[in-house]
C-alpha positions in Angstrom: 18.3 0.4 18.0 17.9 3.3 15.8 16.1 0.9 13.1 13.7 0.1 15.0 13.3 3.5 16.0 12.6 4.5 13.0 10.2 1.9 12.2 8.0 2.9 15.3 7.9 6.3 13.7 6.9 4.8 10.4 4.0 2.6 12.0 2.9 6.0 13.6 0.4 4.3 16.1 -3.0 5.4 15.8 -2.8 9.0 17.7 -5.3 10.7 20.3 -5.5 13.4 17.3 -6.0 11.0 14.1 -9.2 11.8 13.8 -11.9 9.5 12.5 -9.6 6.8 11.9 -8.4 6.5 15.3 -10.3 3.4 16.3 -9.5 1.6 12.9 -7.3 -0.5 11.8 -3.8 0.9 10.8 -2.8 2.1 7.4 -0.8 -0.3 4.7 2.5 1.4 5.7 1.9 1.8 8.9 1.1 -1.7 9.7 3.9 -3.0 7.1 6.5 -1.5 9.4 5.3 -2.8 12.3 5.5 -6.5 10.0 9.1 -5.4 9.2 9.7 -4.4 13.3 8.1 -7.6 14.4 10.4 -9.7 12.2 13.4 -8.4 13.1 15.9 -10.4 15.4 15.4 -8.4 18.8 11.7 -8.4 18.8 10.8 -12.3 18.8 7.6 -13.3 20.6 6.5 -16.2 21.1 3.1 -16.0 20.3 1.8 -12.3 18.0 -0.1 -11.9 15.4 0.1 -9.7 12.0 -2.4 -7.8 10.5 -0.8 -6.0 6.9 -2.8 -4.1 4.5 -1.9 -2.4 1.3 -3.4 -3.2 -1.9 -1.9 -6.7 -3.4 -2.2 -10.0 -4.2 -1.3 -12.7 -2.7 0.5 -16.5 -4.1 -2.7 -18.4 -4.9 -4.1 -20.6 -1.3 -6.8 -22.2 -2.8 -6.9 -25.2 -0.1 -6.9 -21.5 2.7 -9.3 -20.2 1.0 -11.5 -23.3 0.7 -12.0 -24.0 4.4 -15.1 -23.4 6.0 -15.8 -20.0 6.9 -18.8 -18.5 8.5 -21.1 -16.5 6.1 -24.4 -16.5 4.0 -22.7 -17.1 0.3 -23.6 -19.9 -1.5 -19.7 -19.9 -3.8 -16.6 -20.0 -2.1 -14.3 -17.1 -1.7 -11.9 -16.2 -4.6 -8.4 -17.6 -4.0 -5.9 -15.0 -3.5 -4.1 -13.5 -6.6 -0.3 -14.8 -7.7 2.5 -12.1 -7.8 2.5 -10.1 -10.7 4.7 -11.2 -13.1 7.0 -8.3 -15.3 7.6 -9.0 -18.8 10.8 -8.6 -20.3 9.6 -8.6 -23.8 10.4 -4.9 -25.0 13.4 -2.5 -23.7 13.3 -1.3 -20.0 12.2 2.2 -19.5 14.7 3.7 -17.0 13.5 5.7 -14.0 15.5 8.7 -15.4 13.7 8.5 -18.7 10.4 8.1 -17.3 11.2 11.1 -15.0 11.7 13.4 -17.9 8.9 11.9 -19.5 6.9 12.9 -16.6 8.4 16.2 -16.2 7.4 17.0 -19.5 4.0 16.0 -18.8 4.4 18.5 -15.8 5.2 21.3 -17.8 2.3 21.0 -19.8 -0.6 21.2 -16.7 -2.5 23.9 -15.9 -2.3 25.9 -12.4 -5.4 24.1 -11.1 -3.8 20.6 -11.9 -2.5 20.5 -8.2 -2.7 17.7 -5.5 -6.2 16.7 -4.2 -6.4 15.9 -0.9 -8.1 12.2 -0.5 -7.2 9.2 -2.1 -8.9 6.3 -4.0 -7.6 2.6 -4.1 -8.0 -1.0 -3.9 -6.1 -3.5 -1.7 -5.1 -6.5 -1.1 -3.8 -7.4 2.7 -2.7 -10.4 3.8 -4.1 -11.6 7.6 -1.3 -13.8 9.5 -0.4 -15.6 12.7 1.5 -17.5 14.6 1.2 -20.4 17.2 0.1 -24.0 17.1 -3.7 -22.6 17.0 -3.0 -20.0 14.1 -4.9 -20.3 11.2 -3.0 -20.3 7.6 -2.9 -16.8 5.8 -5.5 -15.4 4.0 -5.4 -12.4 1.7 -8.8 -9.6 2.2 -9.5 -7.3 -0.6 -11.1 -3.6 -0.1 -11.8 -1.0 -1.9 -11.5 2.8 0.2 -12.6 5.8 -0.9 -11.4 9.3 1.1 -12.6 12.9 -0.4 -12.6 16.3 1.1 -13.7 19.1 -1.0 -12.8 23.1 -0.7 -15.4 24.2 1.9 -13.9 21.2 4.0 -16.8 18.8 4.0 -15.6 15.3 3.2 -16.6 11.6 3.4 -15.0 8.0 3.6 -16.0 4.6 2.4 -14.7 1.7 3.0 -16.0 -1.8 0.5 -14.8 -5.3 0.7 -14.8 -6.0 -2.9 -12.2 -8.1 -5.2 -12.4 -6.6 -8.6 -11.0 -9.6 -10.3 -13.8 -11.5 -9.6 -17.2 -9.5 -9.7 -19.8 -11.0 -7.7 -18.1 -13.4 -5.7 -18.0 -13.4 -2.0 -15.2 -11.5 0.1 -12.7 -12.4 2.6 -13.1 -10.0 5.4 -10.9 -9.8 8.6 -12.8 -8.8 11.6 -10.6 -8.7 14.4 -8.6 -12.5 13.3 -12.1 -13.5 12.9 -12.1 -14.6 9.0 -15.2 -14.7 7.4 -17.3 -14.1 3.8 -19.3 -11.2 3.0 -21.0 -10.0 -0.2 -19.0 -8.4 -2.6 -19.8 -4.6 -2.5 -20.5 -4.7 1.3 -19.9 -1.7 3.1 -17.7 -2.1 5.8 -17.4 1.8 6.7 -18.6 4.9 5.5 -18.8 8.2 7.3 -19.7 12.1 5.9 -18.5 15.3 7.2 -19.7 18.9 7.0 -18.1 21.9 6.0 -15.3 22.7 8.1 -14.7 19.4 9.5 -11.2 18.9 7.7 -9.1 21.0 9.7 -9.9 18.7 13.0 -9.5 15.6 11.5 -6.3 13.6 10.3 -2.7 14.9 11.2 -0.1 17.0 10.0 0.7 14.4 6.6 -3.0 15.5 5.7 -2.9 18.9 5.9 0.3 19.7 4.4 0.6 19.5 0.6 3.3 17.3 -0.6 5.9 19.4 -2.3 6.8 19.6 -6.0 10.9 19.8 -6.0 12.4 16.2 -5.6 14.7 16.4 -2.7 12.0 18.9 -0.6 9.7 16.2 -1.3 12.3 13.5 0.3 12.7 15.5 3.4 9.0 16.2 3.8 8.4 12.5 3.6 11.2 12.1 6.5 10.3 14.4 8.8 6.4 12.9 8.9 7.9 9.0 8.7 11.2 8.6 9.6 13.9 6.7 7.8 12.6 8.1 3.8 15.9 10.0 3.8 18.3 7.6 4.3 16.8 3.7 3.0 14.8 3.1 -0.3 12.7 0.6 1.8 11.5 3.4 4.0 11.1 5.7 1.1 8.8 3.5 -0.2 6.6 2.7 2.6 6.5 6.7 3.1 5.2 7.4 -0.3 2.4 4.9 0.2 1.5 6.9 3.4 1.4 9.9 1.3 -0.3 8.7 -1.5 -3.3 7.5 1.2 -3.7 11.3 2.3 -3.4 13.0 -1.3 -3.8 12.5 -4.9 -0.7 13.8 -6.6 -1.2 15.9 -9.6 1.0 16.8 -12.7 4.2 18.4 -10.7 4.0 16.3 -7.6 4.0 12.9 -9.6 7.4 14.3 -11.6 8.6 14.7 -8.3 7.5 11.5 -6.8 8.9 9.8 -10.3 12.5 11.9 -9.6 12.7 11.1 -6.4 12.5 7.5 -7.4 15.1 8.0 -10.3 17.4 9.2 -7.3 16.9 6.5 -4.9 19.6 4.0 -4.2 18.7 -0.1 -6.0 15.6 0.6 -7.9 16.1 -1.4 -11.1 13.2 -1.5 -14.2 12.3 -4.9 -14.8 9.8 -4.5 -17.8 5.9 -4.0 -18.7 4.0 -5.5 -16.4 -0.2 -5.4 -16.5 -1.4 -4.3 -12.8 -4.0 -5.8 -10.8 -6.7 -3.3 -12.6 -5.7 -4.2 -15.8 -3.7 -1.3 -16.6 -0.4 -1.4 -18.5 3.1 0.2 -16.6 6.5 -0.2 -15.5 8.1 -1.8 -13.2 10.8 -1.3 -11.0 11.8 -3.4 -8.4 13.8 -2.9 -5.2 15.0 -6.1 -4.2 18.1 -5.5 -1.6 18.3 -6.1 2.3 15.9 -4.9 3.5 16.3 -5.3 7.3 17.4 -7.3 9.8 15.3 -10.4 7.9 15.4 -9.2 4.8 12.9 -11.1 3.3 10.9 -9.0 1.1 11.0 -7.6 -2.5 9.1 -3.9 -2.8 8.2 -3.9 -6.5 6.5 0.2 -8.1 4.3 0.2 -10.9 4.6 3.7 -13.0 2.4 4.3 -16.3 5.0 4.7 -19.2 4.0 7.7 -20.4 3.1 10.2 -16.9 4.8 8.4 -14.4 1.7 8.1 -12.6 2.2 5.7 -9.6 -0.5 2.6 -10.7 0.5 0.5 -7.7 3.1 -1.2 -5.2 3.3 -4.9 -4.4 5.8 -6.7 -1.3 6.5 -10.0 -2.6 8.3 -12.6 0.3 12.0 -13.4 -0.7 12.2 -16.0 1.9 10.2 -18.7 3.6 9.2 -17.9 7.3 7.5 -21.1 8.9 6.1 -19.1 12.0 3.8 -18.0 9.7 3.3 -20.4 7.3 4.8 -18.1 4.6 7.1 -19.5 1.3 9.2 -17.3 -0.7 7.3 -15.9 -3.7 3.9 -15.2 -2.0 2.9 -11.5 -1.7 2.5 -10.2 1.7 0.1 -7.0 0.1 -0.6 -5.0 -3.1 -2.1 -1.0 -3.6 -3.5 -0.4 -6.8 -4.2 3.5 -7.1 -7.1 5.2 -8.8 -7.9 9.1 -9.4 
């Protein structure tokens, strides 16, 4: 019981205090632990459907992505992106290397190089269902912007776009209703005025991240539950904190030696993210759950330990939904 406990925590449904977000969707963590709580053995349903964001890619689904789907665009959709694919083709960084590195780095930033609070990415979600009226899977790329500034103002923006192909049209997901949009549509955007940060998100907002390692760890468990004890749950924790602030210098060494001291985070070698950008990877590939049918892989630039992105790839193949081993359930690719 007390793993899905700690799921429920992690999901964090939307509270009466979550401010502007409160009739949206869920975050990519949240609603990946409610994908994780949903598969697990003691919560089957017979019918339920799964909505999971977080910036990835998705096995390619060209015959998905072909079928007719309402919307003025005149090309079809672009078919979701394969898993990335780590090269083994010069040495491994190790986390505990890279944390130095990025210690170093640390060392070396000035006292305004803190965390910003806001955050800037693109994702990749995959939309599933089940039942004998489910449609297949489909993968819907967006790109969010979140700022606040010192005197509290702020603003949020929400664009289905799919940077890998400029111009095409967009899978969107309203409410299981799949459809194409422009690229570049706006699908949210919202200003504030000075002041207006204190009454909106909730506690993981307003409290800076800390820079020592093992503080950071605890922080991250008492806002999500579970980031103390599994590496799974650490890692669906820091992508909830990395969608409320934008680490700087000292935070990322702690984020990177946090990682180093996590339990079956292997390197697996270079790898080119879904922006184009160069990094490591490190994979954590054991159980996972109660199904245990997913592979969390980071993505770290070599040099800072900046976090690039994260990507869940499926281990195993899960009928219900139409779902084979080796297709990525989402992907974050993070910006400055």
């Amino acid at each position: 019981m007390s793993d899905e406990l700690d799921l429920l925590r992690a999901a964090d449904p939307v509270r009466a205090d979550a401010g502007p977000w409160r009739d949206r969707p869920l975050d990519a963590r949240a609603e990946h632990a409610l994908t994780r709580l949903l598969h697990s053995s003691r919560t089957q349903r017979a019918r339920r459907r799964l909505v999971v964001r977080a910036e990835a890619a998705v096995l390619a689904l060209v015959a998905v992505l072909a079928f007719a789907l309402s919307g003025a665009a005149t090309k079809p959709a672009a078919a979701a992106p394969a898993p990335l694919a780590p090269r083994g083709d010069a040495p491994a960084v190790s986390l505990d290397t890279l944390a130095r590195r990025a210690e170093a780095h640390a060392r070396t930033a000035g006292p305004q190089a803190g965390p910003r609070r806001g955050s800037h990415l693109q994702t990749w979600y995959l939309t599933m269902a089940t039942g004998p009226d489910a449609a297949p899977p489909v993968t819907v790329p967006e790109e969010r912007l979140t700022r606040w500034n010192p005197d509290g103002s702020g603003s949020e923006l929400v664009v289905a776009t799919d940077p890998r192909h400029p111009g095409r049209p967009v899978i969107h997901d309203s409410g299981g209703r799949w459809s194409t949009v422009n690229d570049g549509k706006i699908l949210h955007r919202k200003t504030y005025p000075a002041g207006s940060d204190a009454r909106h998100g909730g506690l993981p907002s307003r409290t800076k991240p800390p820079t020592d390692p093992a503080a950071l760890r605890a922080h991250l468990a008492t806002l999500y539950g579970g980031a103390d004890r599994q590496t799974p749950q650490l890692l669906l924790a820091l992508s909830s904190l990395l969608q409320e602030w934008t680490p700087g210098p000292r935070e990322t060494a702690a984020i990177v030696r946090m990682l180093a001291d996590a339990d079956c985070l292997r390197p697996v070698g270079t790898v080119t993210d879904r922006l184009g950008r160069p990094g490591q990877a490190y994979v954590y590939d054991a159980p996972d759950g109660p199904m245990d049918a997913t592979r969390q892989m980071v993505i770290l630039d070599a040099a800072t330990g900046r976090l690039l992105g994260s990507e869940v790839t499926f281990t195993k193949d899960l009928p219900e939904f139409r779902i084979t081993s080796g297709e990525v359930l989402s992907y974050e690719a993070w910006m400055p």
